[in-house]
VEXLUM-560563 format. One record per residue: x, y negated, z negated of N, C-alpha, C in turn; residue number from 1; residue in three letters. Coordinates in nm, 2 decimals. Each point is the difference from the previous one (the first is absolute). Last residue first. Layout:
! residues N
KOLVEX       nx       ny       nz      cax      cay      caz       cx       cy       cz   kelo   dokol
KOLVEX        X        Y        Z        X        Y        Z        X        Y        Z    NUM     Ala
...
END
This chain:
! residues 176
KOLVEX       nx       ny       nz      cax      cay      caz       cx       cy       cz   kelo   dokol
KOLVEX     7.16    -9.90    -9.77    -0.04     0.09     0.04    -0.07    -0.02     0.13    176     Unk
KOLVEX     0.49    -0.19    -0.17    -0.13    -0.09     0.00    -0.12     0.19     0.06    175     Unk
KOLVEX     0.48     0.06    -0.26    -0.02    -0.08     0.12    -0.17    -0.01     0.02    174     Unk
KOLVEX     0.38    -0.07    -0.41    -0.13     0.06     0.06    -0.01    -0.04     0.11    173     Unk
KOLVEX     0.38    -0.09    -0.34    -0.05    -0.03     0.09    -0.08     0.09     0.04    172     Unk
KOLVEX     0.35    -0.03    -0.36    -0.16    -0.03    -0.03    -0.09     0.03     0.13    171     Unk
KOLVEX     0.48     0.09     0.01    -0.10     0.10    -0.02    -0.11    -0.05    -0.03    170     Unk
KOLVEX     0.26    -0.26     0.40    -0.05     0.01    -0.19    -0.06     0.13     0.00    169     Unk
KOLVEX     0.10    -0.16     0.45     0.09     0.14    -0.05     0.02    -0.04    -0.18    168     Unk
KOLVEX    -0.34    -0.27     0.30    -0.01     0.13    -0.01     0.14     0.11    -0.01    167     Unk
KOLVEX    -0.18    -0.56    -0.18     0.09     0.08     0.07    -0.02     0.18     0.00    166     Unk
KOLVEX    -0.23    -0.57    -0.12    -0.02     0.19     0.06     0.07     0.06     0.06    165     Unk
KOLVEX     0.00    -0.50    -0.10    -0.02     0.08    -0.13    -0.02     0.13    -0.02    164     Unk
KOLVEX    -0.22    -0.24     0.43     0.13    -0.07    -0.05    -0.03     0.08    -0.16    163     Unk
KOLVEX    -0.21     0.18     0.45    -0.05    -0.06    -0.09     0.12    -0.01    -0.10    162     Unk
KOLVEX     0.00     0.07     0.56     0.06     0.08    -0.16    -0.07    -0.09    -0.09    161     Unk
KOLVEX     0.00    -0.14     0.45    -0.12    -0.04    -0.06    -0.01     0.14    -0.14    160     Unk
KOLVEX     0.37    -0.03     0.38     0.02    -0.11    -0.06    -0.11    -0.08    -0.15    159     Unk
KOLVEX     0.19     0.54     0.10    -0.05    -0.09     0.07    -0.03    -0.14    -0.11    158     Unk
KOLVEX     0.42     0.33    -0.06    -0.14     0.00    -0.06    -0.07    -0.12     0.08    157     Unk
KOLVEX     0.49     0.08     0.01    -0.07     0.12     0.06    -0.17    -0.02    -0.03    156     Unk
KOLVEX     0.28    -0.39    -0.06     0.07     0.03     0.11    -0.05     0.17     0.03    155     Unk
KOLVEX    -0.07    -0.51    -0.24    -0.03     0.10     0.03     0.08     0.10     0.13    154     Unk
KOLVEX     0.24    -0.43    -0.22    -0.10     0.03     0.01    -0.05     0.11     0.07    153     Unk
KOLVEX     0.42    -0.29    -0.23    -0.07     0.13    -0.03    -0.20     0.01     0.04    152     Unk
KOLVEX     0.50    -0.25     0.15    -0.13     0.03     0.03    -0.07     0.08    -0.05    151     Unk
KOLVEX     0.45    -0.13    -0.15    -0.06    -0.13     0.13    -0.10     0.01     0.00    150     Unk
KOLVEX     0.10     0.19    -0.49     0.07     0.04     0.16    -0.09    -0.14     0.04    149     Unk
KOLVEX     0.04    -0.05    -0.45     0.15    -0.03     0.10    -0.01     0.06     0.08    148     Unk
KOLVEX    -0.20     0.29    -0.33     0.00    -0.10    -0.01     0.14    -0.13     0.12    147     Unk
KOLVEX    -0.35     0.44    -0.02     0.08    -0.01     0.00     0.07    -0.14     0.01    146     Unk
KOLVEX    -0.43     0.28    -0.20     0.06    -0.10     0.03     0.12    -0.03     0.01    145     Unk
KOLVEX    -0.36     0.44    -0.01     0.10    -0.08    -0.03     0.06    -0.07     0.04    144     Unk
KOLVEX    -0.38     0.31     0.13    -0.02    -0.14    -0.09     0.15    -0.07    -0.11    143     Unk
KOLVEX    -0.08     0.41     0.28    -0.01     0.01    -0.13    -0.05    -0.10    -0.06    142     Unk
KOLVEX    -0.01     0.05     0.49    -0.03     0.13    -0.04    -0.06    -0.02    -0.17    141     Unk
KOLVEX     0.25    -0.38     0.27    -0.16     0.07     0.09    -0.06     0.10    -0.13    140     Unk
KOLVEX     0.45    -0.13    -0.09    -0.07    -0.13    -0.03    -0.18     0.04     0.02    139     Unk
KOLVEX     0.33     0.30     0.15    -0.01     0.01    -0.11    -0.11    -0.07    -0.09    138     Unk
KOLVEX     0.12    -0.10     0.50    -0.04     0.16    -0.05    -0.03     0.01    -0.14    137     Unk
KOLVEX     0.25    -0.38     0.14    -0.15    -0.04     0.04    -0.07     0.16    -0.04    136     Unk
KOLVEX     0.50     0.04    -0.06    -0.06    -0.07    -0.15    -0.18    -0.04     0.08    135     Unk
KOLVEX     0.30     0.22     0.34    -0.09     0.09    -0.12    -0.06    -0.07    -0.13    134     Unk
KOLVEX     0.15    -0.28     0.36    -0.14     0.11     0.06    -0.02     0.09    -0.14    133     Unk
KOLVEX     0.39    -0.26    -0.02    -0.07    -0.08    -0.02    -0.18     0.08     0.06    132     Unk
KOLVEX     0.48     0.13    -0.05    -0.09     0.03    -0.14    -0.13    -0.07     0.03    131     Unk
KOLVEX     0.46    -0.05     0.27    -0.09     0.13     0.10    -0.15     0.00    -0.14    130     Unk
KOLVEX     0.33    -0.30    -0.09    -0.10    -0.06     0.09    -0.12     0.15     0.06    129     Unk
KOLVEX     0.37    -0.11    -0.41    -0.01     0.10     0.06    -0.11     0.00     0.11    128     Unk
KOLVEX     0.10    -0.36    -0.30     0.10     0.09    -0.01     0.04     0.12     0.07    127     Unk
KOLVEX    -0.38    -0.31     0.00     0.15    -0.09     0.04     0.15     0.13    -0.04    126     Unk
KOLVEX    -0.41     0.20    -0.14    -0.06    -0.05     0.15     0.17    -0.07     0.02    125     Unk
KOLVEX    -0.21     0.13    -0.40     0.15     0.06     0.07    -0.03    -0.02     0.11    124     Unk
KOLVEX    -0.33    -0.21    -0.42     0.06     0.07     0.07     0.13     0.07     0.11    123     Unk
KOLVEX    -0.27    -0.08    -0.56     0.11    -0.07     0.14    -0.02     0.13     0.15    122     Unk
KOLVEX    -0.39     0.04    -0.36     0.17     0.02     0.03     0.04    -0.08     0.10    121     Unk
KOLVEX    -0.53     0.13    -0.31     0.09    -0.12     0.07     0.13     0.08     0.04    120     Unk
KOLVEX    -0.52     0.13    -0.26     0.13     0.05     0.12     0.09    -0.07     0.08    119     Unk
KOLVEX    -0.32     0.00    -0.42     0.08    -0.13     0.05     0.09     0.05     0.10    118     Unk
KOLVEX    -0.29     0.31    -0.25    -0.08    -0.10    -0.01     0.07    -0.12     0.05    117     Unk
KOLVEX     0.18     0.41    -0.01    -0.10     0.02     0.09    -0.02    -0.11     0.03    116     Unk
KOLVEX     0.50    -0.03    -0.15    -0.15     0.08    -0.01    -0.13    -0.05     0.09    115     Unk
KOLVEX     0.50     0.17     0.10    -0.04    -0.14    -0.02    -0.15     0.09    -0.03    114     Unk
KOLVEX     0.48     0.20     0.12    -0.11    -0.01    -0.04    -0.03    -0.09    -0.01    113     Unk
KOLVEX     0.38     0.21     0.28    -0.06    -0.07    -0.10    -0.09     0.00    -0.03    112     Unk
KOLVEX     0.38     0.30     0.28    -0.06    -0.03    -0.05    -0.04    -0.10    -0.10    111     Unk
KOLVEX     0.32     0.21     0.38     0.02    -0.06    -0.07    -0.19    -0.06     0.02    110     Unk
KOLVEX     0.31     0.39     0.23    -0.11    -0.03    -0.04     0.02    -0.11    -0.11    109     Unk
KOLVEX     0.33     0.22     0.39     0.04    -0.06    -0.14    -0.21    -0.07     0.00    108     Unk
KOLVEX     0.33     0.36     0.32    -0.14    -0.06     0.01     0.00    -0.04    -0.16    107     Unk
KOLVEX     0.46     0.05     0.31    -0.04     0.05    -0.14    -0.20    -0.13     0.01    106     Unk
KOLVEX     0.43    -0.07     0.33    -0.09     0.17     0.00     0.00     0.02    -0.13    105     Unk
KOLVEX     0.16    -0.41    -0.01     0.06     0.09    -0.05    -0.02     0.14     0.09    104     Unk
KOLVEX    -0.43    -0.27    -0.10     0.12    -0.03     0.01     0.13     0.05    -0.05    103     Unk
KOLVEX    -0.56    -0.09     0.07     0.13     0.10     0.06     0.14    -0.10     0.00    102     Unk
KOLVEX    -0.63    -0.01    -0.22     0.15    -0.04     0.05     0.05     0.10     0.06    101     Unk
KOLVEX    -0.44    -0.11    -0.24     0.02     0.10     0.09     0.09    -0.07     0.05    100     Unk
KOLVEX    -0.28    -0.20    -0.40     0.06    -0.03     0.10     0.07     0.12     0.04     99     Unk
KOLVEX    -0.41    -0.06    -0.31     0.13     0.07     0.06     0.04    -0.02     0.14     98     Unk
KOLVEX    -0.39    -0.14    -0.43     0.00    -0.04     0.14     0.19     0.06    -0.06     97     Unk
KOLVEX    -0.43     0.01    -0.29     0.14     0.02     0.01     0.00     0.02     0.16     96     Unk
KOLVEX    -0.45    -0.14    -0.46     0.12     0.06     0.17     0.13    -0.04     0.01     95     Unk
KOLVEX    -0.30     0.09    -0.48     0.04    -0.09     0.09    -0.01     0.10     0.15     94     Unk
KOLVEX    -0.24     0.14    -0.32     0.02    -0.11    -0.06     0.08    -0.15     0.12     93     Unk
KOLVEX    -0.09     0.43     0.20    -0.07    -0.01    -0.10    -0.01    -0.16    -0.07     92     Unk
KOLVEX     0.29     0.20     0.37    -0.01     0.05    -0.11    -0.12     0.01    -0.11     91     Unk
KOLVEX     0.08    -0.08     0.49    -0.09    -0.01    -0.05     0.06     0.07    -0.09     90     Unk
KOLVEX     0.30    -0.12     0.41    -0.03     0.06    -0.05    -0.08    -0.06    -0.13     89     Unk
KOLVEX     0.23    -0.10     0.51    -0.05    -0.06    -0.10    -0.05     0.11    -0.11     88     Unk
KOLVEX     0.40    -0.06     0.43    -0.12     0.07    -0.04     0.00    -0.09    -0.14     87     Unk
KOLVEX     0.31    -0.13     0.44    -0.02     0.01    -0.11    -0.16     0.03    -0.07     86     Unk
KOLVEX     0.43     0.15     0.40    -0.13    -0.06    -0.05     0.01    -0.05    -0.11     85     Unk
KOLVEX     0.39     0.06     0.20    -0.08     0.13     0.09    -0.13    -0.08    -0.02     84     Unk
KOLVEX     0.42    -0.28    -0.01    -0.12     0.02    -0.09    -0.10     0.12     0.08     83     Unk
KOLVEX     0.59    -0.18     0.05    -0.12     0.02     0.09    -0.11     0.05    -0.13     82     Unk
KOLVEX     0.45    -0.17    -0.02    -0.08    -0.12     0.06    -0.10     0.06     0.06     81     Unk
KOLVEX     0.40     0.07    -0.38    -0.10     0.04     0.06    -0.02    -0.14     0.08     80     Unk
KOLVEX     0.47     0.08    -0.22    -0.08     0.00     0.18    -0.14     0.01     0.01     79     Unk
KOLVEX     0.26     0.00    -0.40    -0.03     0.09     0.01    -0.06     0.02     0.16     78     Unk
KOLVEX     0.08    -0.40    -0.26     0.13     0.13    -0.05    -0.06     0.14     0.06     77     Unk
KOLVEX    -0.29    -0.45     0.08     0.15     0.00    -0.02     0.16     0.06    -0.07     76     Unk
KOLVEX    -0.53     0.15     0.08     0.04    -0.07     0.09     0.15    -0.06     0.03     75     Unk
KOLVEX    -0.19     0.17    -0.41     0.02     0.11     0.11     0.08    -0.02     0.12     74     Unk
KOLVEX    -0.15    -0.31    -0.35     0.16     0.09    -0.01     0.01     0.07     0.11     73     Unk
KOLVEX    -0.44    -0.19     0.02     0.13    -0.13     0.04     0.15     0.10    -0.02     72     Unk
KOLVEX    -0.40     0.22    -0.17     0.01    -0.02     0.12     0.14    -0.05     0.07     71     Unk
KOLVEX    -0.11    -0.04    -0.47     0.08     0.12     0.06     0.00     0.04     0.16     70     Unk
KOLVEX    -0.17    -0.40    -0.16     0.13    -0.02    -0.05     0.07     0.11     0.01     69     Unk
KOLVEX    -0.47    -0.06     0.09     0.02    -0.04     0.08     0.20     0.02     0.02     68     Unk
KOLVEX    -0.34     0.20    -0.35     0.04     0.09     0.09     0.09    -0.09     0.15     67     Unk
KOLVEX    -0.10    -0.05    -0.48     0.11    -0.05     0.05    -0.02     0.11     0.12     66     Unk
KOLVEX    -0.37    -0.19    -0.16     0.04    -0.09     0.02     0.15     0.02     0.05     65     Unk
KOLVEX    -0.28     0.32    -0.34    -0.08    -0.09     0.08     0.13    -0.14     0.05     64     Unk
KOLVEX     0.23     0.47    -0.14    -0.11    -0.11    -0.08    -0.04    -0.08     0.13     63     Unk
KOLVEX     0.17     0.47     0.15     0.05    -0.13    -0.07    -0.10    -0.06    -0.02     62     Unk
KOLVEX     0.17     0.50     0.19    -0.13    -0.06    -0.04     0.05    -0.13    -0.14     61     Unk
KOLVEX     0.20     0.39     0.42     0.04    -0.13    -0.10    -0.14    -0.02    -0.02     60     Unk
KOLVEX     0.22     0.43     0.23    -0.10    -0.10    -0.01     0.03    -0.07    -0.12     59     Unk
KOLVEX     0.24     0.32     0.45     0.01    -0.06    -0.14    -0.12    -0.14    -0.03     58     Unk
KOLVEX     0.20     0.46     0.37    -0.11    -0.07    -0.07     0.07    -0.07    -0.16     57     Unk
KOLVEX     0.28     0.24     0.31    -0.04    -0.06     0.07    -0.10    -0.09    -0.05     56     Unk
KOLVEX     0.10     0.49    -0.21     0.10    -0.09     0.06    -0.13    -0.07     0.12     55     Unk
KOLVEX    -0.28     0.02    -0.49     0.10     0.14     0.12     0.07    -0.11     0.07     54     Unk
KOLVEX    -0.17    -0.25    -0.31    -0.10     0.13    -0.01     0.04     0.14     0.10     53     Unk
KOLVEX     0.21    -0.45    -0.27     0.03     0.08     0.10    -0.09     0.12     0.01     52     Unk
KOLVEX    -0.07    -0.48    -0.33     0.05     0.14     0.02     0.02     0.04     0.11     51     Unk
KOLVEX    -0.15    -0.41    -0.33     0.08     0.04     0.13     0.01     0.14    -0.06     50     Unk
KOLVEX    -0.30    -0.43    -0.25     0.03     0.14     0.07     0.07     0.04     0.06     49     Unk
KOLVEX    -0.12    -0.49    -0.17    -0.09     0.08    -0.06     0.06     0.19     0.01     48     Unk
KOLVEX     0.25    -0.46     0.07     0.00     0.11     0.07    -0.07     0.12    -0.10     47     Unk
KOLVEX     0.13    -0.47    -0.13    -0.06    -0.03     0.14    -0.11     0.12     0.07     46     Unk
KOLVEX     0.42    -0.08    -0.36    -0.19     0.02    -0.04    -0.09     0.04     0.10     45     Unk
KOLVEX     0.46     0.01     0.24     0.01     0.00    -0.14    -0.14     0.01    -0.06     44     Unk
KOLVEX     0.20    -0.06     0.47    -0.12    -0.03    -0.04    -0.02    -0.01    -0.14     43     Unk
KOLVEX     0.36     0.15     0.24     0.01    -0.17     0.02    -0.14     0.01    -0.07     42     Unk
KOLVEX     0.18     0.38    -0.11     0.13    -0.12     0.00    -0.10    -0.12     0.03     41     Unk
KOLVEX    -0.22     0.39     0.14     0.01    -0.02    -0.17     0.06    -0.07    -0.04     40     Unk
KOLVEX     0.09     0.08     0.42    -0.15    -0.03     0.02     0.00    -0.08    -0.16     39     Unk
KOLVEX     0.36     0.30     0.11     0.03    -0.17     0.04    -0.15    -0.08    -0.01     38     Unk
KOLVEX     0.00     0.47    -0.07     0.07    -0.08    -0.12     0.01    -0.14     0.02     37     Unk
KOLVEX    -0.24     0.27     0.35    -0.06     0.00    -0.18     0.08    -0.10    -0.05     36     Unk
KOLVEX     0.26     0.16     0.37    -0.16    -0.15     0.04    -0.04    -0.01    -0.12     35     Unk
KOLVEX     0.25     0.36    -0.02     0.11    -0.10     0.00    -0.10    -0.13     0.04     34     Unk
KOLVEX    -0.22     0.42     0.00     0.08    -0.04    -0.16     0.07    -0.13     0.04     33     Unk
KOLVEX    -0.06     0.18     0.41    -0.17    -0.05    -0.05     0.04    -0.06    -0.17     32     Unk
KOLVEX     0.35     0.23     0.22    -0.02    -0.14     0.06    -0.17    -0.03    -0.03     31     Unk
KOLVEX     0.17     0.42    -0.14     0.08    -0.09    -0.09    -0.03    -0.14     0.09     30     Unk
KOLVEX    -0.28     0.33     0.17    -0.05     0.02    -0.13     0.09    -0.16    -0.07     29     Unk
KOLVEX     0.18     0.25     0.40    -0.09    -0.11     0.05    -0.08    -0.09    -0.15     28     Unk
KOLVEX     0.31     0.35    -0.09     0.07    -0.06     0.08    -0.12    -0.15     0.05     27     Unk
KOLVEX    -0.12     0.41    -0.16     0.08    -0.05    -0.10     0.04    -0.15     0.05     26     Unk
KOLVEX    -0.15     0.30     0.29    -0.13    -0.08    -0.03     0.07    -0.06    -0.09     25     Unk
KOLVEX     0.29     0.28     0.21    -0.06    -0.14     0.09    -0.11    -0.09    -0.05     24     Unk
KOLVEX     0.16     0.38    -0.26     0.11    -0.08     0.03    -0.02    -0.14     0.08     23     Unk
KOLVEX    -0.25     0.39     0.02    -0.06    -0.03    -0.15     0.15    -0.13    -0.03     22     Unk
KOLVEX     0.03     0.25     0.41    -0.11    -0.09     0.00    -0.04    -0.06    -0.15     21     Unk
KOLVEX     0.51     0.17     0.15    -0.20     0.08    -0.05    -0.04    -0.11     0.00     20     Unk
KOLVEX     0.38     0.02     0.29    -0.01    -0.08    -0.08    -0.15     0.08    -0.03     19     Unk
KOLVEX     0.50     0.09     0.27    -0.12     0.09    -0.03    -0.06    -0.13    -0.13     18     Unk
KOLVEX     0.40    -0.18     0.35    -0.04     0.11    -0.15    -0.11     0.06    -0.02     17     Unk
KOLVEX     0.19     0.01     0.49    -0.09    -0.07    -0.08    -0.03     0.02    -0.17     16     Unk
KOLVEX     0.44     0.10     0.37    -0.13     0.05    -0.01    -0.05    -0.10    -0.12     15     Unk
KOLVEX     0.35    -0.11     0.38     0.02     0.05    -0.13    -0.18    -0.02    -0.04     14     Unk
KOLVEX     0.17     0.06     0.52    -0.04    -0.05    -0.13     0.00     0.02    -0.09     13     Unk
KOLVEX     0.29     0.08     0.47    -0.11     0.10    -0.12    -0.02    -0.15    -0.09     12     Unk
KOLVEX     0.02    -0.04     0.53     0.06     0.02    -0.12    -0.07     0.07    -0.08     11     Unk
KOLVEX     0.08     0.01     0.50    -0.08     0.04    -0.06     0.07    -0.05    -0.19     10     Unk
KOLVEX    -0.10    -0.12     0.58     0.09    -0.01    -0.07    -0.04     0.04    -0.18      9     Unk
KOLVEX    -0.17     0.10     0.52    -0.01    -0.12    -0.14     0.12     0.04    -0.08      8     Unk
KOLVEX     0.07     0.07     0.48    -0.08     0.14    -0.07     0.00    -0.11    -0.14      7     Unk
KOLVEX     0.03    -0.14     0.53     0.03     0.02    -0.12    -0.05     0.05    -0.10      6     Unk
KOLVEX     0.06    -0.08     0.55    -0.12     0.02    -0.08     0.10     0.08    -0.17      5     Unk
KOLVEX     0.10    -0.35     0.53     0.03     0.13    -0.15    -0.05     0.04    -0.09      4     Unk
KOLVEX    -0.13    -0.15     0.53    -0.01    -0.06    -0.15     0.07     0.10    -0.08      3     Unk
KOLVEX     0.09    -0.13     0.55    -0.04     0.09    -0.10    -0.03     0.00    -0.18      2     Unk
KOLVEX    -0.01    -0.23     0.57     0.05    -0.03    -0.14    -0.05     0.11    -0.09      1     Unk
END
């Protein structure tokens, strides 16, 4: 039996429009704008901040309380369902805990504050289950109370930590 051996078969393709990059960011830049605005739609007072800090990044910073409600949009217009982390931060007067999202492929930072003296927030746990190690993290570190999780108990700081002492406060000293 002899095999016929065929020569491919060759088409021409119509060539690639040429696209500048400064075009592709434009481009990526208008679907971050387009999150902002709808963001700014539902949240209205709500929405202490938005901006697009380059393509892909976008940070929100909302009044104490609506970060669960911008969450929630996310979740239901926007497909998120994944939480990279969430970090705690020592302003001073107050802290500000950031939720670390994706959605869209767009890393969306949504920020709140709560003051020093009453560190309380709902929390996203039922909303977002994977939240539930990093709000014990937070909870461990800053001393903020995440309000509504299942378990908030210790989770980086040994068990015999002296209660009311968090080591990522700038007040905090470490013991000589």
């Amino acid at each position: 039996m002899s095999e016929e051996k065929r020569a491919p078969t060759e088409q021409k393709k119509a060539p690639l429009p040429k696209i500048e990059p400064q075009e592709i960011e434009s481009q990526k830049i208008e679907n971050e704008n387009s999150m902002v605005e709808e963001i700014k739609k539902f949240l209205g007072e709500d929405l202490i901040e938005a901006k697009v800090q380059r393509p892909r990044r976008i940070y929100l910073k909302v009044k104490p309380g609506a970060h669960r409600k911008t969450i929630q949009f996310m979740k239901d217009n926007w497909g998120l369902y994944h939480i990279s982390t969430i970090s705690g931060l020592d302003l001073g007067d107050n802290l500000e805990v950031v939720f670390h999202l994706n959605a869209r492929n767009v890393a969306v930072n949504v920020r709140a504050e709560v003051p020093r003296n009453k560190p309380k927030i709902e929390t996203i746990t039922d909303l977002l289950p994977g939240s539930n190690l990093y709000e014990r993290e937070v909870h461990d570190l800053f001393g903020i109370e995440f309000k509504g999780h299942p378990n908030l108990e210790r989770l980086e700081l040994p068990e015999d930590w002296p209660k009311g002492v968090y080591p990522l406060r700038k007040d905090w000293k470490a013991p000589e």
